[in-house]
C-alpha angles and dihedrals in degrees: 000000000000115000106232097264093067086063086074104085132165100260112250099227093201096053084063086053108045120067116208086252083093088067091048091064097034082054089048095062085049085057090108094071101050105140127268085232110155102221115209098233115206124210087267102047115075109243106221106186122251107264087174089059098104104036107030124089124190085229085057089049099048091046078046101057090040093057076040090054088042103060084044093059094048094051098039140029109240114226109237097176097132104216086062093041094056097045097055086044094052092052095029083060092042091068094046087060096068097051106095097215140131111297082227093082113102116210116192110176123199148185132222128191109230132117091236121110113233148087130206140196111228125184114288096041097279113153119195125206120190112220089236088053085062091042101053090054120093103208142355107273086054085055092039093056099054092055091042085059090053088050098056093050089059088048080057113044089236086161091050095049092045077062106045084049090050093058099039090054099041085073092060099043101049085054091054093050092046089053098044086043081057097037088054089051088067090035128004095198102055090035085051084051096048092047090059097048082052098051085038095049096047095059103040084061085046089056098042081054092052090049090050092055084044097058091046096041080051089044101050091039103066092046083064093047102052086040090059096058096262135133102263089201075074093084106049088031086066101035081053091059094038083057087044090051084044098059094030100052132066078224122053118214106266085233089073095057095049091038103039099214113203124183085240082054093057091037091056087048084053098054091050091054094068101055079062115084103242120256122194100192123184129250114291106230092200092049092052092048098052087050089057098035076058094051103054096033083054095042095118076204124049103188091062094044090061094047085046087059088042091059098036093055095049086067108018117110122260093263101049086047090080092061089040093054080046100056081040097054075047095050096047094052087046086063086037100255088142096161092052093048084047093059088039092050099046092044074056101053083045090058093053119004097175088063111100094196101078102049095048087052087042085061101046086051085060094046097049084045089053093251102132099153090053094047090054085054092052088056115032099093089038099064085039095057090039121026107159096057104113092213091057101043096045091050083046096068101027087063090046084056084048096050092053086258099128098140082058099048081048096066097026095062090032077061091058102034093096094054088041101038096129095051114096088192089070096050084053094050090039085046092051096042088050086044081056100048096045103258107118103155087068087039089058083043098054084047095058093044084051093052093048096059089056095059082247091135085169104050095046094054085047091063095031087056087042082052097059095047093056100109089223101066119112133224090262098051096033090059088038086054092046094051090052088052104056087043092061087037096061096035091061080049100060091035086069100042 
């Protein structure tokens, strides 16, 4: 988990600039390497064929959605704080699992800190939510509704399919300008003409096509949401004040101009609704909390985030009130009032102890406030009683680094590793308690795992190279590391012929 002042990070200006619609684009051209993944169709789910059957391999599509993960990373900074994390994964996952499809399909969900409103599918089933997309939803199910649409456009090889139209109409267009090139040579003005009926033609079918992909990613959607346990009236409930902020704003929110949002869409959406039985849930705690532990991780100002708490609270209902004390404890921490978040925080977790939440935040207050030990105390029980949630386990050891145990934090994450394995954060946690004990050789080893992870092939030879040259490494570890060398080594190789 990162402790709360690492929250406070340098703004990207170009990540306010950019939409993800530059990824969209960037994923359409990656179209070619959408995965030849069988998915198991229901009665319910269209079953649209596999156009990628016959050119796509899994090993394409994984290269694919690593080039994909790649450009994300450039253009945004990815949240890694855990409890987030976890919780968009966990309900990110219970919506897969409605989903009926094939087991082969690999999900990967992941959050990016930036003030924009939008979230993209990219190839290998990576799905990308910006933080002001979470934060301009009013409850779960609305939230729920806009990744289950990305969902569904992985279930469908959407992607594929964008690819397999793109080169099917290339043929055609290519003519019509030709035509129109030798039509302008007898006469300019009727061969201009025709150039733009042939540029006008071919994207309005592009975006007939792109409407067609919408509605069944709409369609099926909502099947996976209802499925799930969710509110259907989510998704048009969203869509609608997405439509609202379109006509209100001099901005529309990005997610509009890579999701064209029509009234008959909504309408349809509408008229799906009521074949559901209707569900009135109640508000999801975790869901809240992690809406207010984004906002104040994403307030480019923390003095007037915490003012902004101060006010909210003064008028919000009682049981608002709860997420509201929550962002404040944040906000105060943020401006270093660490006693005055800890007893926030602990009225909090004697409001609800069975809400893991609180004491994990509690610990990273103490943390950020130089408490360890404490720390360690908040969460001792807490990882014994759940040792398999990611937040806790990750806070865990990072308060055993902080309390000079780092022998301790080295077992104790090489314990978890297996179940963690995808998770950089833990390398670089694993990296800094080795660091800590002397053994640099296995620090610079956890790095380049770290890096590698992360598709940073460069970065991961370069520790790897700084490992072998620490005077304290023995025969065993020297010959693992330099396995692990050549094989990056080749691999880069191969990436590049």
């Amino acid at each position: 988990m990162l402790i709360l002042k690492t929250f406070i990070r340098k703004q990207r200006l170009f990540a306010h600039c950019l939409g993800l619609s530059i990824l969209i684009s960037l994923a359409g051209l990656a179209g070619l390497t959408w995965t030849n993944t069988a998915v198991a169709n229901s009665s319910d789910l269209p079953n649209l064929g596999d156009p990628s059957a016959s050119y796509i391999s899994p090993s394409k599509e994984r290269k694919m959605g690593r080039q994909f993960m790649a450009a994300i990373r450039y253009y945004f900074p990815l949240m890694y704080d855990p409890i987030i994390n976890q919780y968009v994964a966990n309900l990110g996952y219970q919506l897969v699992g409605n989903t009926n499809m094939d087991s082969s399909l690999n999900f990967h969900f992941h959050v990016v800190e930036t003030p924009i409103i939008n979230a993209v599918a990219g190839p290998d089933g990576n799905i990308v939510i910006a933080s002001g997309l979470i934060l301009a939803t009013k409850n779960e199910s609305q939230l729920a509704s806009v990744i289950a649409h990305e969902v569904a456009h992985v279930t469908q090889r959407h992607l594929a399919q964008n690819y397999e139209y793109e080169k099917r109409a290339l043929i055609p267009l290519i003519a019509g300008i030709a035509a129109s090139v030798a039509l302008a040579t007898q006469n300019g003005e009727a061969g201009g003409g025709a150039l733009a009926a042939t540029m006008a033609g071919s994207v309005e079918k592009k975006l007939n096509f792109q409407r067609g992909n919408e509605a069944t990613a709409d369609r099926v959607g909502m099947e996976i949401l209802y499925n799930a346990g969710f509110e259907p009236q989510g998704m048009p409930d969203f869509f609608t004040r997405l439509q609202q902020m379109d006509r209100y704003y001099a901005k529309a929110p990005e997610y509009l101009s890579d999701h064209p949002l029509t009234d008959e869409r909504i309408a349809d959406m509408q008229h799906r609704v009521a074949q559901y039985k209707p569900r009135h849930l109640l508000s999801n705690t975790d869901y809240q909390l992690v809406r207010e532990r984004i906002r104040v991780a994403t307030a480019p100002n923390s003095v007037h985030i915490l003012t902004y708490y101060q006010d909210a609270i003064k008028s919000a209902k009682s049981t608002h009130k709860l997420y509201l004390k929550y962002g404040l404890a944040l906000a105060q921490a943020r401006n270093f009032n660490y006693k005055v978040a800890e007893n926030g925080l602990r009225s909090l977790i004697a409001t609800d102890p069975q809400q893991l939440i609180y004491p994990i935040s509690l610990a990273e207050v103490q943390l950020d406030a130089q408490k360890p030990q404490q720390a360690l105390n908040t969460l001792k029980s807490i990882v014994n009683l759940n040792p398999d949630y990611y937040p806790a386990v990750y806070t865990y050891a990072h308060a055993l680094i902080n309390a000079n145990q780092a022998k301790q934090a080295v077992r104790f994450i090489q314990h978890k590793l297996p179940e963690f394995s995808q998770r950089p954060q833990m390398y670089w946690l694993y990296a800094r308690a080795q660091a800590a004990s002397g053994d640099l050789a296995r620090a610079y080893e956890a790095n380049a795992h770290a890096y590698y992870l992360q598709d940073d092939t460069n970065n991961a030879i370069q520790q790897l190279q700084v490992a072998l040259n620490q005077p304290d490494i023995n025969r065993y570890a020297r010959e693992r590391i330099q396995a692990r060398l050549k094989a990056l080594q080749g691999g880069k190789k191969k990436a590049k012929s």
